[in-house]
mmJSON file of the N, C-alpha and C atoms, coordinates in Angstrom:
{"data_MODEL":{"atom_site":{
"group_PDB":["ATOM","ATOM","ATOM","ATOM","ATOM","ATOM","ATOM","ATOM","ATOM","ATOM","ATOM","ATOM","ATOM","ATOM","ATOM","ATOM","ATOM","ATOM","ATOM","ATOM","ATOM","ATOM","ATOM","ATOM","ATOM","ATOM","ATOM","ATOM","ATOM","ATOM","ATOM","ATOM","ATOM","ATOM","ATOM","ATOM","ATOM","ATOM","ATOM","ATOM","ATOM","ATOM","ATOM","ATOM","ATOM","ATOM","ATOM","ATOM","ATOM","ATOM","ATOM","ATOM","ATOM","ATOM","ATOM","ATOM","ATOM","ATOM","ATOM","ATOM","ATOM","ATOM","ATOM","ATOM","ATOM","ATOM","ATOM","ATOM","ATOM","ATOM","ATOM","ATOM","ATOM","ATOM","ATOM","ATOM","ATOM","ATOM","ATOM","ATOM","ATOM","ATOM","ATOM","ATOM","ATOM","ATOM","ATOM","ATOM","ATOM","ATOM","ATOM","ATOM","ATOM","ATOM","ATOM","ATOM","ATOM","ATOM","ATOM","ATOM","ATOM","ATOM","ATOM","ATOM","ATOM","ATOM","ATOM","ATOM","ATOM","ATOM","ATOM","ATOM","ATOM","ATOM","ATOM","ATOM","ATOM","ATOM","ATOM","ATOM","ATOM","ATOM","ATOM","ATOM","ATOM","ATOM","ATOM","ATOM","ATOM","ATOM","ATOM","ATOM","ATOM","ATOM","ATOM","ATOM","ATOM","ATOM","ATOM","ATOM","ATOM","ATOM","ATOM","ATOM","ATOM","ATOM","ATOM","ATOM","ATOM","ATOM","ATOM","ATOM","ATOM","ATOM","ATOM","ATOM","ATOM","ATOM","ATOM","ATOM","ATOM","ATOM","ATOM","ATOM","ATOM","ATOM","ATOM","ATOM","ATOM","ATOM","ATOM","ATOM","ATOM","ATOM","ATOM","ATOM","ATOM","ATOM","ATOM","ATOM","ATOM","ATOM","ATOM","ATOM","ATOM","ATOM","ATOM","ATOM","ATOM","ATOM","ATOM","ATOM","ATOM","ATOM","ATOM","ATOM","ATOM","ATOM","ATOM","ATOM","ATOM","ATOM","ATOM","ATOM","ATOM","ATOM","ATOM","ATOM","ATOM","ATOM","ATOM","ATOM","ATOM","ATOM","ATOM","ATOM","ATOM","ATOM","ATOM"],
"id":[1,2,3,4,5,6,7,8,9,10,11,12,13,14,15,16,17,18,19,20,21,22,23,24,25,26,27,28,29,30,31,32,33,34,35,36,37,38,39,40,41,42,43,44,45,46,47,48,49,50,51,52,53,54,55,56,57,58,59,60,61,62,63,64,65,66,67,68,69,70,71,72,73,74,75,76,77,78,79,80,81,82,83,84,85,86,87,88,89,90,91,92,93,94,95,96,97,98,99,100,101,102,103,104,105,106,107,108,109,110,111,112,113,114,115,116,117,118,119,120,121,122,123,124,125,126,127,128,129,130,131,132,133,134,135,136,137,138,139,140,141,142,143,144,145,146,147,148,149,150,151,152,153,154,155,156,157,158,159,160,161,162,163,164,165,166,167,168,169,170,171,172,173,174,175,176,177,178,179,180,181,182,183,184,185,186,187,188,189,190,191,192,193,194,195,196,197,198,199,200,201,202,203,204,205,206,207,208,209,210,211,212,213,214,215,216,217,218,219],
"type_symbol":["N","C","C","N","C","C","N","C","C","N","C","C","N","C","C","N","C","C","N","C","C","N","C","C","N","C","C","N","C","C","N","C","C","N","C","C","N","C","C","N","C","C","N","C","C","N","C","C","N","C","C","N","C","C","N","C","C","N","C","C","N","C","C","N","C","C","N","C","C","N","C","C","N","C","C","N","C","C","N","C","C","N","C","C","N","C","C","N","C","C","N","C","C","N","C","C","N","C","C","N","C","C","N","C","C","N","C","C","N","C","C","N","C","C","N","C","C","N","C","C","N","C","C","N","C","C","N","C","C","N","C","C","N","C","C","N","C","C","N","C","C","N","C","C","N","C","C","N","C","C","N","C","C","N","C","C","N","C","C","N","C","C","N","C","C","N","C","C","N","C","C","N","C","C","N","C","C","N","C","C","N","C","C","N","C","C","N","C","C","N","C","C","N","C","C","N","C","C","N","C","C","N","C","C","N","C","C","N","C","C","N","C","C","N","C","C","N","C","C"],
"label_atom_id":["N","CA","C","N","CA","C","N","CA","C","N","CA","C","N","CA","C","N","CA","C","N","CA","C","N","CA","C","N","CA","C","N","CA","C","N","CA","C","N","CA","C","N","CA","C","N","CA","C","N","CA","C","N","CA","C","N","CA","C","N","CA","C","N","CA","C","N","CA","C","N","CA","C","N","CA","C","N","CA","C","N","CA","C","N","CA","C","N","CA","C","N","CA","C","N","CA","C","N","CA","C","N","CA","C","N","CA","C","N","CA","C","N","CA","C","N","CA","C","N","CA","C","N","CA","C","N","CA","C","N","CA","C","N","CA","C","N","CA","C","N","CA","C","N","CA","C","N","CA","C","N","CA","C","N","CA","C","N","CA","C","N","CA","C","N","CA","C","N","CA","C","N","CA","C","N","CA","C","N","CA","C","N","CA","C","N","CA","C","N","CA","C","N","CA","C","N","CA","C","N","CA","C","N","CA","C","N","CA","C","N","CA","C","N","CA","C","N","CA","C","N","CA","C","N","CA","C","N","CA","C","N","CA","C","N","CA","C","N","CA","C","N","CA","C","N","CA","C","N","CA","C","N","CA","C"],
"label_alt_id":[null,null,null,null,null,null,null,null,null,null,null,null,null,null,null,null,null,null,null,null,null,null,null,null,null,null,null,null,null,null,null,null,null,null,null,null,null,null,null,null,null,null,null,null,null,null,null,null,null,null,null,null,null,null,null,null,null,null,null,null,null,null,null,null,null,null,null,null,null,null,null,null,null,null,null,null,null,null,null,null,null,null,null,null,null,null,null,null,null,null,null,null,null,null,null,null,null,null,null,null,null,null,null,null,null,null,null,null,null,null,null,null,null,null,null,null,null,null,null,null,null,null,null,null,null,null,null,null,null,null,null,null,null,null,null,null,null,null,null,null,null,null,null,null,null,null,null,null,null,null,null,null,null,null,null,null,null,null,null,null,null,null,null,null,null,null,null,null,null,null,null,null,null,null,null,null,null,null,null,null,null,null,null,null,null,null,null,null,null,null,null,null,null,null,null,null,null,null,null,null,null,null,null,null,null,null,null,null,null,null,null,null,null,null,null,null,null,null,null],
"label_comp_id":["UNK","UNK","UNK","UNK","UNK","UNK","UNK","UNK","UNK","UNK","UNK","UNK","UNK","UNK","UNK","UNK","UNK","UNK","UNK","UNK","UNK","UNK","UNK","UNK","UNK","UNK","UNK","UNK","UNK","UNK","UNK","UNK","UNK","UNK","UNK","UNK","UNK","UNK","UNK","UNK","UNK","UNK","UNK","UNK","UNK","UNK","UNK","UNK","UNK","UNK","UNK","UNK","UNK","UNK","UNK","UNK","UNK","UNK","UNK","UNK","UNK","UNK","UNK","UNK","UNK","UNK","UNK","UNK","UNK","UNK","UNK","UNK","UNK","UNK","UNK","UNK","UNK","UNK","UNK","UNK","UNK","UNK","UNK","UNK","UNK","UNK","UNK","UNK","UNK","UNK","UNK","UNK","UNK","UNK","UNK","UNK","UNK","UNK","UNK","UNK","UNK","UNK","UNK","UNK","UNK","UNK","UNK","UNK","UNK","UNK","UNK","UNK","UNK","UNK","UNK","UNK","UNK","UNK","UNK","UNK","UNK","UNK","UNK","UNK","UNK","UNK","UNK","UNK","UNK","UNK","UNK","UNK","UNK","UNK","UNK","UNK","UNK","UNK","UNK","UNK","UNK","UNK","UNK","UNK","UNK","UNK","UNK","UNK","UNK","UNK","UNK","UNK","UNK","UNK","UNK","UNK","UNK","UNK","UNK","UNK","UNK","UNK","UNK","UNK","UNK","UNK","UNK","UNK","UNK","UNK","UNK","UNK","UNK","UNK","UNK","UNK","UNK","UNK","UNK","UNK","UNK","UNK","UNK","UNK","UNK","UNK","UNK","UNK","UNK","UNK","UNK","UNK","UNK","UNK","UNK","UNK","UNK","UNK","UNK","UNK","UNK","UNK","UNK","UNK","UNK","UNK","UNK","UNK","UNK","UNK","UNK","UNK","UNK","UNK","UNK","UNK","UNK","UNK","UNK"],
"label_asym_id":["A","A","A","A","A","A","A","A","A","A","A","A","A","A","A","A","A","A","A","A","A","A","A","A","A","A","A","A","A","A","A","A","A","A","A","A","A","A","A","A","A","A","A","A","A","A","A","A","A","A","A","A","A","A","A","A","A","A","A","A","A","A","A","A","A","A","A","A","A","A","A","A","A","A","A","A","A","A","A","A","A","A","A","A","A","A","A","A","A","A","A","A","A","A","A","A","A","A","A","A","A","A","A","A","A","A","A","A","A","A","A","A","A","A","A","A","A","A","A","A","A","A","A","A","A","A","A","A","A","A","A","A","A","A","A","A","A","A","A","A","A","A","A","A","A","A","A","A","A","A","A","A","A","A","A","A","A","A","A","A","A","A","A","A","A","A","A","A","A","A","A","A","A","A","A","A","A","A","A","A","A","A","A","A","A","A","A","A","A","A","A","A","A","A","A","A","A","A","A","A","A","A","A","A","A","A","A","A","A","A","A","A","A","A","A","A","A","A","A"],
"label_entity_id":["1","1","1","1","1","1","1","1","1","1","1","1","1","1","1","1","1","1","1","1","1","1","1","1","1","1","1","1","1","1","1","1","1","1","1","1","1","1","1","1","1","1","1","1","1","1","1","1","1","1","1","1","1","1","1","1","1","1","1","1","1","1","1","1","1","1","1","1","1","1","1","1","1","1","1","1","1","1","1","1","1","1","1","1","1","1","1","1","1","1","1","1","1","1","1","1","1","1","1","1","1","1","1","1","1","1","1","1","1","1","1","1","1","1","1","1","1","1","1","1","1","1","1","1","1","1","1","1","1","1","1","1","1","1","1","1","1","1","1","1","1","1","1","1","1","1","1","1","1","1","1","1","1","1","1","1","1","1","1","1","1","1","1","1","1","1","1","1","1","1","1","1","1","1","1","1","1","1","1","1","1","1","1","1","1","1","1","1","1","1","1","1","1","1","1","1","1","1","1","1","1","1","1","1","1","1","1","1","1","1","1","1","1","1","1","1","1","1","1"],
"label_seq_id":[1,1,1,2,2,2,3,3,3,4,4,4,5,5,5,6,6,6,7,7,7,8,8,8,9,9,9,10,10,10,11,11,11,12,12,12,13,13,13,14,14,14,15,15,15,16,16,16,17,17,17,18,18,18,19,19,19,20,20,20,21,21,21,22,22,22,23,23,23,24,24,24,25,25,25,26,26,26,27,27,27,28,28,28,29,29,29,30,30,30,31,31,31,32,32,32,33,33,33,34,34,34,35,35,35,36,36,36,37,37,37,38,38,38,39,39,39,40,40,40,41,41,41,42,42,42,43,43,43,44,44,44,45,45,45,46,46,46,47,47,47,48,48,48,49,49,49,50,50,50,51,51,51,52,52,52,53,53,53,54,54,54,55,55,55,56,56,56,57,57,57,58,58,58,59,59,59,60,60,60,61,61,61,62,62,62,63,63,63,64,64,64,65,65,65,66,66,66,67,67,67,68,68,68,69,69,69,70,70,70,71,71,71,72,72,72,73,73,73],
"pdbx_PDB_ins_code":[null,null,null,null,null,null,null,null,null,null,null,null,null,null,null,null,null,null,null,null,null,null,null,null,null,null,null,null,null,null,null,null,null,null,null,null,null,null,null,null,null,null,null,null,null,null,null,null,null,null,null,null,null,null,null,null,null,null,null,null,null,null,null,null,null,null,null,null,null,null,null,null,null,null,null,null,null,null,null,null,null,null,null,null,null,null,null,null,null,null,null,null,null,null,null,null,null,null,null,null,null,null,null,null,null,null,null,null,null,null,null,null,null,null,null,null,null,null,null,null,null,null,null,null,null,null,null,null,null,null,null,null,null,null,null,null,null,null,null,null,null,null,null,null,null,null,null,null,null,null,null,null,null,null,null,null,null,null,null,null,null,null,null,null,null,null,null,null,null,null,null,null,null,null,null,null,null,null,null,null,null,null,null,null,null,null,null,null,null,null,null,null,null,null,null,null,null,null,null,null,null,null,null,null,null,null,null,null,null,null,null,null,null,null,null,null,null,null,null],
"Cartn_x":[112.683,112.514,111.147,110.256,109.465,109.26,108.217,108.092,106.868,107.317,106.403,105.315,103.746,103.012,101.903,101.261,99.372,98.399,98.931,97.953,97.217,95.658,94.675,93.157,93.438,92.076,92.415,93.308,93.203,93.474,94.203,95.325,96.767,97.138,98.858,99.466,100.075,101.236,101.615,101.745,103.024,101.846,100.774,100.084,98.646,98.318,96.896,95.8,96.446,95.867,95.001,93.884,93.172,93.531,94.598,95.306,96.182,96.138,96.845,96.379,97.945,97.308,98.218,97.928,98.839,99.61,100.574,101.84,102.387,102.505,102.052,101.864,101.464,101.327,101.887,102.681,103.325,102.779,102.879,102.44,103.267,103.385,104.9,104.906,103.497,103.625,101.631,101.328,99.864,98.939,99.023,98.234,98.46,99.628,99.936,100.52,99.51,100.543,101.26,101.857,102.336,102.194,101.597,101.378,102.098,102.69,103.563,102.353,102.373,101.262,102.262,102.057,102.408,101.007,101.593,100.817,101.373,99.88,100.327,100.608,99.884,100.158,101.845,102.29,103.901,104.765,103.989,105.337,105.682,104.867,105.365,104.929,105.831,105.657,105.938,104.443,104.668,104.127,104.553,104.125,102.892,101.756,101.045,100.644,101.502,100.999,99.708,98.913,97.548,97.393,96.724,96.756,95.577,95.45,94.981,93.9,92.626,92.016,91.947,92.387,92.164,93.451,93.531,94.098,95.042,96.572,97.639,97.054,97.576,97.697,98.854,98.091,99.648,100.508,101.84,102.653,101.891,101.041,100.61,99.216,98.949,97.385,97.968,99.401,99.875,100.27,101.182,101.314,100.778,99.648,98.59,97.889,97.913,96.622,98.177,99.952,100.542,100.543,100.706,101.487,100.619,99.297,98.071,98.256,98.619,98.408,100.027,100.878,102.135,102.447,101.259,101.185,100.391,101.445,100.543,100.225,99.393,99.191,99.064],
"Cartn_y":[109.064,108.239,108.496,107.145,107.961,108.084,108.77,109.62,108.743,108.756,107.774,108.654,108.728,109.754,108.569,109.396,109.057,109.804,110.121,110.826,109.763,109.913,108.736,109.759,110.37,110.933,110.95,109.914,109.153,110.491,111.639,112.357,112.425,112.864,113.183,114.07,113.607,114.414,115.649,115.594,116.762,118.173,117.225,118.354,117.852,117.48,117.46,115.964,115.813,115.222,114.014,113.558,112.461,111.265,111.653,110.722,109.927,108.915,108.072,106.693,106.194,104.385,103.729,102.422,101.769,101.369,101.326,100.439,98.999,99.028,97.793,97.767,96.526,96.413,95.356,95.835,94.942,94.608,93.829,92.633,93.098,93.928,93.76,93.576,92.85,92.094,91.511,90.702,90.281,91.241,92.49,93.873,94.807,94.52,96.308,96.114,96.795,97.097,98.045,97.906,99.036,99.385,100.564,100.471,101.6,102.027,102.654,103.018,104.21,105.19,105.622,106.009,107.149,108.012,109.093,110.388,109.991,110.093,109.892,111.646,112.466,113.939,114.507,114.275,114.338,113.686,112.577,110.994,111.407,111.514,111.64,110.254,109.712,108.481,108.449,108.063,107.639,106.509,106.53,104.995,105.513,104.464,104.59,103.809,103.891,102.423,102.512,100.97,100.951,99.675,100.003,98.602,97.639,96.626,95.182,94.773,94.436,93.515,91.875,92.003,90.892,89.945,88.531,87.423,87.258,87.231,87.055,84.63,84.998,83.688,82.538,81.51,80.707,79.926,79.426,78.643,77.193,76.627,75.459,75.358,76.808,77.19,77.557,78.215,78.245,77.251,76.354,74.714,74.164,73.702,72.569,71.826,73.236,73.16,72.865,72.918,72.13,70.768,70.411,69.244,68.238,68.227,67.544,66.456,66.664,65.744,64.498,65.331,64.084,63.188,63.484,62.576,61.197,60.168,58.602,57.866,57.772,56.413,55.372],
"Cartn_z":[83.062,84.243,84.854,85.597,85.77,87.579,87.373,89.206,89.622,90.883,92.023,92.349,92.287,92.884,93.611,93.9,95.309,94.197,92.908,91.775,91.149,91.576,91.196,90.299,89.596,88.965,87.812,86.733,85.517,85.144,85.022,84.517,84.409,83.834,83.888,84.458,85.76,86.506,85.982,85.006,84.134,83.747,82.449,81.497,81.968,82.887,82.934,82.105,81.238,79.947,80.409,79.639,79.638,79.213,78.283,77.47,78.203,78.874,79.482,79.648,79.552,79.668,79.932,80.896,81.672,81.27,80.959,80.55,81.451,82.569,83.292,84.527,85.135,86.636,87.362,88.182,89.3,90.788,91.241,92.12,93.516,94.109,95.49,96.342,96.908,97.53,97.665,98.784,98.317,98.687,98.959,98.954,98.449,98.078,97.079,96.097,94.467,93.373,93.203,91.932,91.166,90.193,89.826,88.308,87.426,86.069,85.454,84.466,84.242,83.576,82.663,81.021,80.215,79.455,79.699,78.95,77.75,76.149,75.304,74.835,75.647,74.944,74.944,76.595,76.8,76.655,76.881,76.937,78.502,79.537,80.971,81.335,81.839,82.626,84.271,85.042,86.296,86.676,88.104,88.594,89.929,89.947,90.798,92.137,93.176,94.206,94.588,94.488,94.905,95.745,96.563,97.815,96.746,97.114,96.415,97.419,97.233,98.215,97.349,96.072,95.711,96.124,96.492,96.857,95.518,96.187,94.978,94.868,93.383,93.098,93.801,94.304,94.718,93.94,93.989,92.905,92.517,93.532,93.331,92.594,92.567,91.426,89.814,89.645,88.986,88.375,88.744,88.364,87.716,88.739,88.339,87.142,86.498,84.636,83.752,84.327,83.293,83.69,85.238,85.278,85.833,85.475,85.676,84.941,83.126,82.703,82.904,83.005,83.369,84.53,85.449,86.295,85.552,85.97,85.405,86.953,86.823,88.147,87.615],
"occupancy":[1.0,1.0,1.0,1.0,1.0,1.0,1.0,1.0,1.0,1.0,1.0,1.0,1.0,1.0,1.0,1.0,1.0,1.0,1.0,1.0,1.0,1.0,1.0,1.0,1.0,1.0,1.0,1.0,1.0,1.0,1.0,1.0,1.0,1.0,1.0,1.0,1.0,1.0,1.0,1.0,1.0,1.0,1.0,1.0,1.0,1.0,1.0,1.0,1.0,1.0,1.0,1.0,1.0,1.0,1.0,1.0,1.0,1.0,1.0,1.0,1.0,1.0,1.0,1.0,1.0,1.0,1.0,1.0,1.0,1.0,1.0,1.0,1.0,1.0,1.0,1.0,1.0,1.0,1.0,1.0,1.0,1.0,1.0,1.0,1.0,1.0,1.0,1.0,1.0,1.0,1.0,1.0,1.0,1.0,1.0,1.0,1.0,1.0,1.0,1.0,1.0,1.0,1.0,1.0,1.0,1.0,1.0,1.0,1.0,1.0,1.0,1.0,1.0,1.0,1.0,1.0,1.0,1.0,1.0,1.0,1.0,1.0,1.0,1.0,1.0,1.0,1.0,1.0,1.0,1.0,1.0,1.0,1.0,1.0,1.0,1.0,1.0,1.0,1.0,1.0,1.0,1.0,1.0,1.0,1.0,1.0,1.0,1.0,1.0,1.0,1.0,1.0,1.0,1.0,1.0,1.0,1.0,1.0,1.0,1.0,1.0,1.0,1.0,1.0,1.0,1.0,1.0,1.0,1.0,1.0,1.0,1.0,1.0,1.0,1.0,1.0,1.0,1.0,1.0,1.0,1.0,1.0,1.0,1.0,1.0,1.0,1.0,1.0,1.0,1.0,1.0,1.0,1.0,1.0,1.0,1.0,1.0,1.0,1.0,1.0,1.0,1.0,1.0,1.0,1.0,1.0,1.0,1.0,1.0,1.0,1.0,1.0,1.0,1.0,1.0,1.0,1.0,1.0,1.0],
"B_iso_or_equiv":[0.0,0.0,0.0,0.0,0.0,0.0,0.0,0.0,0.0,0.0,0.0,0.0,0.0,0.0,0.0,0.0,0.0,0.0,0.0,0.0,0.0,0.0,0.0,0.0,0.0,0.0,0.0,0.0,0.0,0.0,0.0,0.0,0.0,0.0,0.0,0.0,0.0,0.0,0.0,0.0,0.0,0.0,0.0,0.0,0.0,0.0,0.0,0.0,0.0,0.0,0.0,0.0,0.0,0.0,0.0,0.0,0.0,0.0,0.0,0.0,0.0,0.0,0.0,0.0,0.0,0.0,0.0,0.0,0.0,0.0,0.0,0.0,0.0,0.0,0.0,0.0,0.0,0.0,0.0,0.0,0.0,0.0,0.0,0.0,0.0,0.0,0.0,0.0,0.0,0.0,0.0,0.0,0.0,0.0,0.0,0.0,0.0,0.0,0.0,0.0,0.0,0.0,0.0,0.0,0.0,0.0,0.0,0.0,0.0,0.0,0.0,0.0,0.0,0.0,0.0,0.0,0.0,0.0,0.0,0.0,0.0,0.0,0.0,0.0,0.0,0.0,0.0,0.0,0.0,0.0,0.0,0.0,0.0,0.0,0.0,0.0,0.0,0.0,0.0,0.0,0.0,0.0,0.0,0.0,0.0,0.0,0.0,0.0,0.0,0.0,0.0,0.0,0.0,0.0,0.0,0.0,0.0,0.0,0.0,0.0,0.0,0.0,0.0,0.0,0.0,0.0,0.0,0.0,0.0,0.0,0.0,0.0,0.0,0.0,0.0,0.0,0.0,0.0,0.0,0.0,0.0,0.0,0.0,0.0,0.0,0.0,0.0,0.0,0.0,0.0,0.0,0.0,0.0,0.0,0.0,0.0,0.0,0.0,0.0,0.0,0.0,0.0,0.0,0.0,0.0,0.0,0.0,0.0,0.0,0.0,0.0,0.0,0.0,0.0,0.0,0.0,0.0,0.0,0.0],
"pdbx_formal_charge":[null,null,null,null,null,null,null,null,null,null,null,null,null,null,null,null,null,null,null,null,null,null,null,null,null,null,null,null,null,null,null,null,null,null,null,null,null,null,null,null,null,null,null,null,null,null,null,null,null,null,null,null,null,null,null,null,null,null,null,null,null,null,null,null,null,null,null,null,null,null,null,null,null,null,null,null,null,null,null,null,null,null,null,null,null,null,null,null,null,null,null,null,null,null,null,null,null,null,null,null,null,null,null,null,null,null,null,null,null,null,null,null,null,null,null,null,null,null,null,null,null,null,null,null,null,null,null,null,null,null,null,null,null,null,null,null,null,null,null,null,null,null,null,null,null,null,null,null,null,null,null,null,null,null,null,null,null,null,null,null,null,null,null,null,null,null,null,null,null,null,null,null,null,null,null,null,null,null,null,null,null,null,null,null,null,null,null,null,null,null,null,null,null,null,null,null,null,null,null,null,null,null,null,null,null,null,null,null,null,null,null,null,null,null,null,null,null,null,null],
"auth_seq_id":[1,1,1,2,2,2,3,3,3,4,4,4,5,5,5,6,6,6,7,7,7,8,8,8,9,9,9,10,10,10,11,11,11,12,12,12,13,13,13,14,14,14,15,15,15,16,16,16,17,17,17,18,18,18,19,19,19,20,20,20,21,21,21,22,22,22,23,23,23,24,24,24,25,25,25,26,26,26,27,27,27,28,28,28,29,29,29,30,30,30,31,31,31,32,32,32,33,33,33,34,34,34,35,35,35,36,36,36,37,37,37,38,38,38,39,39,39,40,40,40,41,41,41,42,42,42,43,43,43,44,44,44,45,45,45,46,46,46,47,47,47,48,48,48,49,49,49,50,50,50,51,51,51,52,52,52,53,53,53,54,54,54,55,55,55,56,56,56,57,57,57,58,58,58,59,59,59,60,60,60,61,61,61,62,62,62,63,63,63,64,64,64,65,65,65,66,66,66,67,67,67,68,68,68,69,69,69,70,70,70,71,71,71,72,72,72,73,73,73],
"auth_comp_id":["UNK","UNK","UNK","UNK","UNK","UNK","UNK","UNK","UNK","UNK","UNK","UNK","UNK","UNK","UNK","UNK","UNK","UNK","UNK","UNK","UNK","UNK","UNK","UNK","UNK","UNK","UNK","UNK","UNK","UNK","UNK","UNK","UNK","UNK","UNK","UNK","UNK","UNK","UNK","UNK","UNK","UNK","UNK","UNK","UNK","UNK","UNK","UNK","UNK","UNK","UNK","UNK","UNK","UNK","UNK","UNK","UNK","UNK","UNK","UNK","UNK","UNK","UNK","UNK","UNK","UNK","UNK","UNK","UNK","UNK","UNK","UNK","UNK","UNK","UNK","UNK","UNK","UNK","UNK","UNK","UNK","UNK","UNK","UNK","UNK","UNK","UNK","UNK","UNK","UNK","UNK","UNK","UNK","UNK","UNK","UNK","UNK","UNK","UNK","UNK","UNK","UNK","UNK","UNK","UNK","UNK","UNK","UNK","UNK","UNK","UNK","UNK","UNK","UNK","UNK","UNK","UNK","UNK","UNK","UNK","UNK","UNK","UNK","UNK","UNK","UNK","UNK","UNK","UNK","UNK","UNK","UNK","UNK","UNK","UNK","UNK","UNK","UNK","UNK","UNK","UNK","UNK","UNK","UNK","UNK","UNK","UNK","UNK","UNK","UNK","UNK","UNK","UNK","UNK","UNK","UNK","UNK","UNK","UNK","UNK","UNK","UNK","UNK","UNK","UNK","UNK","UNK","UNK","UNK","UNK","UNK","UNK","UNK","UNK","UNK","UNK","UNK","UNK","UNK","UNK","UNK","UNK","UNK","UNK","UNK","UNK","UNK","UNK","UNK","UNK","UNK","UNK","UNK","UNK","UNK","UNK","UNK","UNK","UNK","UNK","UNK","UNK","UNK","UNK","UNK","UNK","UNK","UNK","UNK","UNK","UNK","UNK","UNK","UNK","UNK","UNK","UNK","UNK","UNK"],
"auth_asym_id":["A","A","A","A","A","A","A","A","A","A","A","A","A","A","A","A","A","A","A","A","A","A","A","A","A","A","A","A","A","A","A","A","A","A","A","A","A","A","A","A","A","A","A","A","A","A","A","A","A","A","A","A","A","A","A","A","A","A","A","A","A","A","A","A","A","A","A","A","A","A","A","A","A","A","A","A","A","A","A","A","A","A","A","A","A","A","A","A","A","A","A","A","A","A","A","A","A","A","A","A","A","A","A","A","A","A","A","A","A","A","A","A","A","A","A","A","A","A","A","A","A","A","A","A","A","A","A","A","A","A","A","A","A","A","A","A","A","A","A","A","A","A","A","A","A","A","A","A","A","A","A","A","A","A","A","A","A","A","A","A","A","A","A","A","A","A","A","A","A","A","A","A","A","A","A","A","A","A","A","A","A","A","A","A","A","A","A","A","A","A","A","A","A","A","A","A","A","A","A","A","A","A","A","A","A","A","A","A","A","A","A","A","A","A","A","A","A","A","A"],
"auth_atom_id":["N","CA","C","N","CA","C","N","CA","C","N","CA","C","N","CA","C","N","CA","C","N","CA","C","N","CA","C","N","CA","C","N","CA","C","N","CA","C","N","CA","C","N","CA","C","N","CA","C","N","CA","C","N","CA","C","N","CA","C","N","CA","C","N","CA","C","N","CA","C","N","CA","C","N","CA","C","N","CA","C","N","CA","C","N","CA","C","N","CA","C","N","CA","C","N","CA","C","N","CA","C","N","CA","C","N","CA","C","N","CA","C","N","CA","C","N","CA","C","N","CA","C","N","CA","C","N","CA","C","N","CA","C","N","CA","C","N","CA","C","N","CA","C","N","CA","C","N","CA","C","N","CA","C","N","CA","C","N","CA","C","N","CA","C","N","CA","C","N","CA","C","N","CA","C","N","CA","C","N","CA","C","N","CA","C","N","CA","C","N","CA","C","N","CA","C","N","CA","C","N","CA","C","N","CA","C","N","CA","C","N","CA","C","N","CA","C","N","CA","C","N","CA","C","N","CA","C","N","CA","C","N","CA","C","N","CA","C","N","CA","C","N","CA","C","N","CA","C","N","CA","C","N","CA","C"],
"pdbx_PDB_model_num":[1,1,1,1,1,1,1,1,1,1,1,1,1,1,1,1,1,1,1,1,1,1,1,1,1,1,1,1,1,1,1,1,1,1,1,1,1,1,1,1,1,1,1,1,1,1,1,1,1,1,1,1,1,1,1,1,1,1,1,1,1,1,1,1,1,1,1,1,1,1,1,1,1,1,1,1,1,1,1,1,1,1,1,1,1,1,1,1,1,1,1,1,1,1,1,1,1,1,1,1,1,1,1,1,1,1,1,1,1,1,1,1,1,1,1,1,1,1,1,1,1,1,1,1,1,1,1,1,1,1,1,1,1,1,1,1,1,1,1,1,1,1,1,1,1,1,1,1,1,1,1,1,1,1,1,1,1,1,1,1,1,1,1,1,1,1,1,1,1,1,1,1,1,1,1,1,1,1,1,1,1,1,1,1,1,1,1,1,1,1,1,1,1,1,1,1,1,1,1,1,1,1,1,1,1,1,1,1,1,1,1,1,1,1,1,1,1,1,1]
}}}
């Protein structure tokens, strides 16, 4: 399972290691992610919250590039 930390200097919680890489990142709201780290030396997996200055995407920017072309006038 993994553990929630404020650990931001691209090591591993557990053994120290350099060896780490994101596994993914979540969105939770329009300023703050989440991101899930594994150590490839331990297999320790944590998660890292990081505030966002970048602007979440809206549903109607999302949309648009499908349903552009099925509009007929």
């Amino acid at each position: 399972m993994a553990s929630t930390t404020q650990h931001r200097n691209g090591t591993c919680t557990r053994c120290g290691s350099r060896l780490i890489h994101l596994e993914w990142e979540e969105r939770l709201d329009p300023h703050q992610l989440q991101q899930l780290w594994r150590c490839l030396e331990c297999k320790n997996e944590f998660v890292i919250p990081r505030d966002s200055e970048e602007e979440s995407t809206t549903s109607a920017e999302i949309i648009a590039p499908f349903f552009t072309n099925l509009v007929v006038e």
